[in-house]
C-alpha positions as a Markdown table, in Angstrom:
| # | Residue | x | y | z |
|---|---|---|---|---|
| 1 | Unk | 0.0 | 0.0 | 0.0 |
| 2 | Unk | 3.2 | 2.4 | 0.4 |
| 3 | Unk | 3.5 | 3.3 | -3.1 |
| 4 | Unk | -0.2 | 2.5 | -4.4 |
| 5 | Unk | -0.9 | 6.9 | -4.2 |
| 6 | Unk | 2.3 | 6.9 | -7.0 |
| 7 | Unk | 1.3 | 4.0 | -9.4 |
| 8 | Unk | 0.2 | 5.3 | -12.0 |
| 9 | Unk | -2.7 | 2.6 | -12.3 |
| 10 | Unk | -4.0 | 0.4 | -9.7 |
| 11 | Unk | -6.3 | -3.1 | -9.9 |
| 12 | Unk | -8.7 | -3.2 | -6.9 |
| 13 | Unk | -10.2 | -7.3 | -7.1 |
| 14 | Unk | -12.8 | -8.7 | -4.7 |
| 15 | Unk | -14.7 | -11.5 | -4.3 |
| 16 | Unk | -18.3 | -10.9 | -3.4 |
| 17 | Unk | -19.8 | -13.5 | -0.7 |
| 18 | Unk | -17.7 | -13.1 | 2.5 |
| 19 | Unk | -15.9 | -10.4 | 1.0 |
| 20 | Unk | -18.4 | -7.7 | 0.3 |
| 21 | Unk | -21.2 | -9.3 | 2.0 |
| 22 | Unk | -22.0 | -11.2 | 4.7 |
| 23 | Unk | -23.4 | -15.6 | 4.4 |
| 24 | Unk | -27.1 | -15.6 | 4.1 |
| 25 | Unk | -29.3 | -18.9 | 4.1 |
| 26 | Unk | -31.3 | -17.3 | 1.5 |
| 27 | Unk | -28.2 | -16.4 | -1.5 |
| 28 | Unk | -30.9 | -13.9 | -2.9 |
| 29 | Unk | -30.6 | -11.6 | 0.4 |
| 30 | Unk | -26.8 | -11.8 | 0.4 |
| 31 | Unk | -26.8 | -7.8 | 0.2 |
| 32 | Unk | -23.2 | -6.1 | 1.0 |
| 33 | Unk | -22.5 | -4.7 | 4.4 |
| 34 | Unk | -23.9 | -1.3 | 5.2 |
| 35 | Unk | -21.8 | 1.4 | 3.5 |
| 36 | Unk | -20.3 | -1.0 | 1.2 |
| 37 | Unk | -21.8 | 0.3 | -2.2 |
| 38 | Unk | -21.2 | 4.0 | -1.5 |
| 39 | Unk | -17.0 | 3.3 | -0.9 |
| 40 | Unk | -17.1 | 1.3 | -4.1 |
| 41 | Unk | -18.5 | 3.6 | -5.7 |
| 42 | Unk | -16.2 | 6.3 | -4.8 |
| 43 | Unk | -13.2 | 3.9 | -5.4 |
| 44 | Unk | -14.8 | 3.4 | -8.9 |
| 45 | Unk | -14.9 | 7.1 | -9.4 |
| 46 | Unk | -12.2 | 8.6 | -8.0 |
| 47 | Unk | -9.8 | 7.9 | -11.1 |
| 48 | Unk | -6.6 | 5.7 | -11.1 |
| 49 | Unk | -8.5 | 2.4 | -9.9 |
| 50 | Unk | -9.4 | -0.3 | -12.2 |
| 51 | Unk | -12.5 | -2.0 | -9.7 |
| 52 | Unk | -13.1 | -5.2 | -10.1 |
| 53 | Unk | -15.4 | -7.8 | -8.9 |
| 54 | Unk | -15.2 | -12.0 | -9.2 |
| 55 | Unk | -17.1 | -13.8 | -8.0 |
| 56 | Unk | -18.6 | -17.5 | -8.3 |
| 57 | Unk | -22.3 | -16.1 | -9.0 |
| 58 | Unk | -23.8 | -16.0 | -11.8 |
| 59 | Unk | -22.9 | -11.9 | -13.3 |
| 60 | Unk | -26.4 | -11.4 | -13.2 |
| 61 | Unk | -26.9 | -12.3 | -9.5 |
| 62 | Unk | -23.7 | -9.7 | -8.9 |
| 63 | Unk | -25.4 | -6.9 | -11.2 |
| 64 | Unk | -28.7 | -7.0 | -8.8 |
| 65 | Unk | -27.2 | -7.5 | -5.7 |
| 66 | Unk | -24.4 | -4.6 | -6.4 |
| 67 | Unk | -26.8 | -2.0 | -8.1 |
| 68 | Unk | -26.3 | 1.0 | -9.1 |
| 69 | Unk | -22.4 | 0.0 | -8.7 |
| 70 | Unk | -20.9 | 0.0 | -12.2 |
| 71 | Unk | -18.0 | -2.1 | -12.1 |
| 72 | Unk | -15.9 | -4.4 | -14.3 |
| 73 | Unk | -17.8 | -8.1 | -13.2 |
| 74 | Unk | -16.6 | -11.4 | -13.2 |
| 75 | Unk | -19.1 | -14.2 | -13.1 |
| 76 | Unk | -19.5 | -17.9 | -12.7 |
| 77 | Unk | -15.4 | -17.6 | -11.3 |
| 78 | Unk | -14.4 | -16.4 | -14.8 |
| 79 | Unk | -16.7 | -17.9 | -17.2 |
| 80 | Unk | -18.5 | -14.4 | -17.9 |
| 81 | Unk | -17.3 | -11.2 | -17.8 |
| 82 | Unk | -19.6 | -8.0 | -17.9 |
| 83 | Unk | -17.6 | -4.4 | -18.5 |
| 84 | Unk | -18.5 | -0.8 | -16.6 |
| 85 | Unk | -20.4 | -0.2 | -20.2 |
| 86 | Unk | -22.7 | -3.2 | -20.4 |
| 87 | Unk | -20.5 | -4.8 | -23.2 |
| 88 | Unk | -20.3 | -8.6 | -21.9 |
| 89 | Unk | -19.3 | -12.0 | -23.2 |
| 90 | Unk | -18.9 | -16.0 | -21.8 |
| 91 | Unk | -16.2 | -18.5 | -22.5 |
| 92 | Unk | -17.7 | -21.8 | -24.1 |
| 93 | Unk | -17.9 | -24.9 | -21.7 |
| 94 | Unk | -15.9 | -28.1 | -23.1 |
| 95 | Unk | -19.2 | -30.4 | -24.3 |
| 96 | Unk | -17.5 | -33.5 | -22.0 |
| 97 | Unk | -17.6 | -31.2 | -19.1 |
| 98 | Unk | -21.4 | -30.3 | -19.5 |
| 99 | Unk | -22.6 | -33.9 | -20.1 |
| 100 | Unk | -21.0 | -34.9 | -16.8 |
| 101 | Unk | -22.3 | -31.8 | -14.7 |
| 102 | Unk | -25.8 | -32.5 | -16.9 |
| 103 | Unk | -25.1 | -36.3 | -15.2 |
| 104 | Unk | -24.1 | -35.0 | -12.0 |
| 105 | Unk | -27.1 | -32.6 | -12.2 |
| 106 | Unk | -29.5 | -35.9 | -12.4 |
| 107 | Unk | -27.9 | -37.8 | -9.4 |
| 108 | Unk | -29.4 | -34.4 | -7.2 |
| 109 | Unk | -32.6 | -34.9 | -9.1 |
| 110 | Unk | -33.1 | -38.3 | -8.4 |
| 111 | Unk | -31.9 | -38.4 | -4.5 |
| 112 | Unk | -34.5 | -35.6 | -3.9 |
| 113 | Unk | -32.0 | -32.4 | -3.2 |
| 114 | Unk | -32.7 | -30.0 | -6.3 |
| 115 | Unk | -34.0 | -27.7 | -3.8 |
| 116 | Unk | -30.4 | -27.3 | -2.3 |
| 117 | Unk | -28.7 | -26.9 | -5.9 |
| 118 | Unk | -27.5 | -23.6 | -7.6 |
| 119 | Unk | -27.5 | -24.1 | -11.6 |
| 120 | Unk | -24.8 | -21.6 | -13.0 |
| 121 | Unk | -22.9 | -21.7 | -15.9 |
| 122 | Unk | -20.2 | -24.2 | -16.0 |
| 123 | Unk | -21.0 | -25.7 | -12.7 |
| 124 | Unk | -23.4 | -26.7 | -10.0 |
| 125 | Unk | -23.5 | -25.0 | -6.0 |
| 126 | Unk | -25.3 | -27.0 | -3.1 |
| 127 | Unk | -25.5 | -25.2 | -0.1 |
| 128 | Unk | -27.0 | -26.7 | 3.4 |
| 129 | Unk | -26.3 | -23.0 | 4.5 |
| 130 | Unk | -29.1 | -22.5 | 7.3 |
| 131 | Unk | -30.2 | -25.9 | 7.6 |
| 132 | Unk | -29.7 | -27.7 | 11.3 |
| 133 | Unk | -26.5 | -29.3 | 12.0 |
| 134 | Unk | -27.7 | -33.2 | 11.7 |
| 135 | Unk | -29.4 | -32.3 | 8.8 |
| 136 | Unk | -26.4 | -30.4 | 6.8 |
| 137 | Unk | -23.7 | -33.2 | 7.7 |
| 138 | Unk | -26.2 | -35.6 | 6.5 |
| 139 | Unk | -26.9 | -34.1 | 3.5 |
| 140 | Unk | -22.9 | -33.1 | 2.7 |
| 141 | Unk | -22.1 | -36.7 | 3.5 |
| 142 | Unk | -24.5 | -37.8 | 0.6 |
| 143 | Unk | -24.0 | -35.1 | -2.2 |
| 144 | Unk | -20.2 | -35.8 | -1.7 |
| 145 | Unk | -20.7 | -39.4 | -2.1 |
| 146 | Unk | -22.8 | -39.1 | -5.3 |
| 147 | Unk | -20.4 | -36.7 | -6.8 |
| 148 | Unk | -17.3 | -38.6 | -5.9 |
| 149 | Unk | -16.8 | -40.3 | -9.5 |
| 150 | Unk | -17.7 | -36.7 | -11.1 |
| 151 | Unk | -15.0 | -35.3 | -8.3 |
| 152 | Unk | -12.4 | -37.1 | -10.0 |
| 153 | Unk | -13.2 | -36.7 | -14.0 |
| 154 | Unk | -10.1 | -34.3 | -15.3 |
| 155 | Unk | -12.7 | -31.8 | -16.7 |
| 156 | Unk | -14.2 | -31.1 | -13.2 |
| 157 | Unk | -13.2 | -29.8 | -9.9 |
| 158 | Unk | -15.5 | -30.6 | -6.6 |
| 159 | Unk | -14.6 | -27.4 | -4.8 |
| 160 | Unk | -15.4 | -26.1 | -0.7 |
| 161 | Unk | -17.1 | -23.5 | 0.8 |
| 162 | Unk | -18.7 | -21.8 | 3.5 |
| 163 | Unk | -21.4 | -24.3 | 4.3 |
| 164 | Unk | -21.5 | -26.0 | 0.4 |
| 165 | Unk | -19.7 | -28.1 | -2.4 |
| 166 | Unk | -19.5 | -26.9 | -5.7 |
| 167 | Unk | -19.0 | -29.7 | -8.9 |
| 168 | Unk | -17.4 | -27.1 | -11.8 |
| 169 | Unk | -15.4 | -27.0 | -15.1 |
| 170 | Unk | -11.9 | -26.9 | -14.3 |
| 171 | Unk | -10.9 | -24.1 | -16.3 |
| 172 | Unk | -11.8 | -21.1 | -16.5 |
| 173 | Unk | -11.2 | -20.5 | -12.8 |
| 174 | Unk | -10.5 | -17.3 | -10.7 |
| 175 | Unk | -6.9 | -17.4 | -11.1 |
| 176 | Unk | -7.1 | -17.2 | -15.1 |
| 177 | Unk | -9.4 | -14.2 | -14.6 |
| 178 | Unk | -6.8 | -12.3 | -12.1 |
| 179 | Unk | -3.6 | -13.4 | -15.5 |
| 180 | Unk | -6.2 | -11.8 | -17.9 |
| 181 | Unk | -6.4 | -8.6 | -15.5 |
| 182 | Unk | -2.8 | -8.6 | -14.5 |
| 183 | Unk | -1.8 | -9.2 | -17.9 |
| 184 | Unk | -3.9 | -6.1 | -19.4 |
| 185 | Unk | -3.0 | -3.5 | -16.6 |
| 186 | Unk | 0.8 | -4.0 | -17.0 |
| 187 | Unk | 3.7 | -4.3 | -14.7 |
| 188 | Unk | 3.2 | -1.0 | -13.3 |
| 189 | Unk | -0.2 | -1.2 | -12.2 |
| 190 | Unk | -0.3 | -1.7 | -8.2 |
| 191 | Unk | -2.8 | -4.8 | -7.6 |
| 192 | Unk | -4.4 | -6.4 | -4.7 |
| 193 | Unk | -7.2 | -9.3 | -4.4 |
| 194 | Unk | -9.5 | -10.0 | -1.5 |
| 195 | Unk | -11.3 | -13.0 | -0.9 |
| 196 | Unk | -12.4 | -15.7 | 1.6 |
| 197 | Unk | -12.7 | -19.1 | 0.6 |
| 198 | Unk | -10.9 | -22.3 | -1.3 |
| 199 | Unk | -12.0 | -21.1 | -4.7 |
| 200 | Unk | -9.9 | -17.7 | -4.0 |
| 201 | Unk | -6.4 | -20.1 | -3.6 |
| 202 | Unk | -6.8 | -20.4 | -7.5 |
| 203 | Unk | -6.7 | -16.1 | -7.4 |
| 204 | Unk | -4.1 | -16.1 | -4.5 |
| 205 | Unk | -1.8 | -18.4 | -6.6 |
| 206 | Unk | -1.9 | -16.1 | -9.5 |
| 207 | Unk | -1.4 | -13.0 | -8.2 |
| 208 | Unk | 1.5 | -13.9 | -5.3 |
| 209 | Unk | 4.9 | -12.4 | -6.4 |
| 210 | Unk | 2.8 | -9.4 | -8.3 |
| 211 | Unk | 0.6 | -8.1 | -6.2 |
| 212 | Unk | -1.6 | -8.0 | -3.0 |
| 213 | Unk | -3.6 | -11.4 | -1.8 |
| 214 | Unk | -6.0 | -11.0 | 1.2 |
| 215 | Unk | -7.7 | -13.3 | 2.8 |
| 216 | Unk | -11.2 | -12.0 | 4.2 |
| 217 | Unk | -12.4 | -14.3 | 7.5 |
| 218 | Unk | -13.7 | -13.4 | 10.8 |
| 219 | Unk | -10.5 | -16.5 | 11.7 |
| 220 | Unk | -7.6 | -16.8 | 10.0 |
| 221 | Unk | -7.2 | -20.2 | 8.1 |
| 222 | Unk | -4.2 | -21.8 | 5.9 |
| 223 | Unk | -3.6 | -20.0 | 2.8 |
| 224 | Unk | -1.7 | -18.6 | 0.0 |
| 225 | Unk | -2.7 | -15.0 | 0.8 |
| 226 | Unk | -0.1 | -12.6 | 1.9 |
| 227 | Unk | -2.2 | -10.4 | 4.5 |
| 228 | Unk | -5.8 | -11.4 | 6.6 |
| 229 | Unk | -8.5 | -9.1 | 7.4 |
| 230 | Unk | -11.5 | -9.7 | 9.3 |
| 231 | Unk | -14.5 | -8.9 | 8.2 |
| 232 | Unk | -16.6 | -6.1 | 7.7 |
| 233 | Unk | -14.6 | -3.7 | 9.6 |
| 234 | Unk | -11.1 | -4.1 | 8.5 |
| 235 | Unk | -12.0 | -5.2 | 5.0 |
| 236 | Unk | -13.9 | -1.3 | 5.1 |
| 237 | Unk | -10.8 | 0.6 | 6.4 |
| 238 | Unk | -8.4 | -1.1 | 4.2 |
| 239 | Unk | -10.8 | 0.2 | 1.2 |
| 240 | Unk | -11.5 | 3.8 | 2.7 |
| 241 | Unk | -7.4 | 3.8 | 3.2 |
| 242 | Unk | -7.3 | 2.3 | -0.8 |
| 243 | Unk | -9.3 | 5.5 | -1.7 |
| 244 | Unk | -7.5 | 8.0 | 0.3 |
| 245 | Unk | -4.1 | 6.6 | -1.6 |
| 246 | Unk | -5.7 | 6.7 | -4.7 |
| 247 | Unk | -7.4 | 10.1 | -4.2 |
């Protein structure tokens, strides 16, 4: 952060859930902590910061959830990417990848949990989020066991997080959407990435050695991220202290 007020571009990159907002049962009311959207905002406007969010959500989820925040958006961890200007586009899934997830998809069906599943493009989110504990082990214990042979196809990834499993393509992932920004900002730009959970390793990876990784958790846990902040507090002075530097 020393030298991020003389760069002459910077690369702001968060994740959204855990990040920017707090766990909900209900994914729908997962709005961003009080004050969030107004600090983005200015960050966004203040000139000299390229803002970007990426996230496993579908972009459109991240659109609704974020408005009126216009914002570079990646969705689906780096299967769609929406610009500040609306102009969008979606990497094609590998056909053997989306018969197994469309296989994978039926094994839910049939064992009664569709209810728990999160359709997005290029992969498929349970979350037992909210439900009691007995209930949520059991639950885990099964969707892992009928995913295991998808777990270990080479096209597919079963991935953790807070209180789910997610079954997705193996590439795109968050990481390749951090080398595409890296990449286009250049090796002057000052860059930092916050995020909480497994699927933000991939991101971590990438950007160690170039720039900033942050892991966001109210406790610390093994990772490849350089710093930790708890969240929402520290997460919101580290970004009011971001736009001071900037400003």
């Amino acid at each position: 952060m020393k030298q991020l007020g003389h760069a002459p571009l910077a690369a702001l990159l968060l994740d959204y859930d855990g990040t920017l907002a707090p766990f909900q049962a209900d994914r729908f009311h997962a709005f961003p902590y009080p004050g969030m959207i107004p600090l983005l905002e200015s960050i966004a406007v203040s000139g000299g910061t390229r803002l970007v969010v990426i996230s496993g959500r579908p972009v459109a989820e991240l659109k609704s959830l974020l408005a009126p925040l216009r914002a570079e958006m990646w969705g689906a961890a780096g299967l769609e990417r929406v610009m500040p200007d609306g102009s969008c586009g979606q990497q094609p899934i590998d056909s053997k990848a989306a018969a197994l997830l469309s296989e994978a998809r039926e094994k839910i069906e049939q064992a009664g949990l569709v209810s728990m599943a999160e359709m997005k493009p290029g992969g498929i989110a349970m979350h037992w989020r909210g439900l009691p504990a007995s209930n949520a082990e059991s639950a885990a214990s099964l969707i892992r066991e009928l995913w295991k042979p998808f777990a270990n196809a080479p096209l597919l990834r079963l991935l953790e997080f807070d209180q789910g499993v997610e079954l997705r393509v193996t590439r795109p992932d968050k990481g390749d959407a951090v080398r595409t920004i890296v990449e286009e900002v250049g090796i002057e730009a000052q860059i930092a990435y916050l995020g909480d959970d497994f699927t933000d390793e991939d991101a971590f990876r990438a950007l160690n050695r170039r720039g900033l990784s942050v892991l966001v958790r109210p406790e610390y846990r093994q990772t490849l991220a350089q710093a930790w902040l708890r969240p929402p507090e520290e997460v919101i002075a580290f970004l009011e202290r971001w736009l001071r530097q900037r400003s």
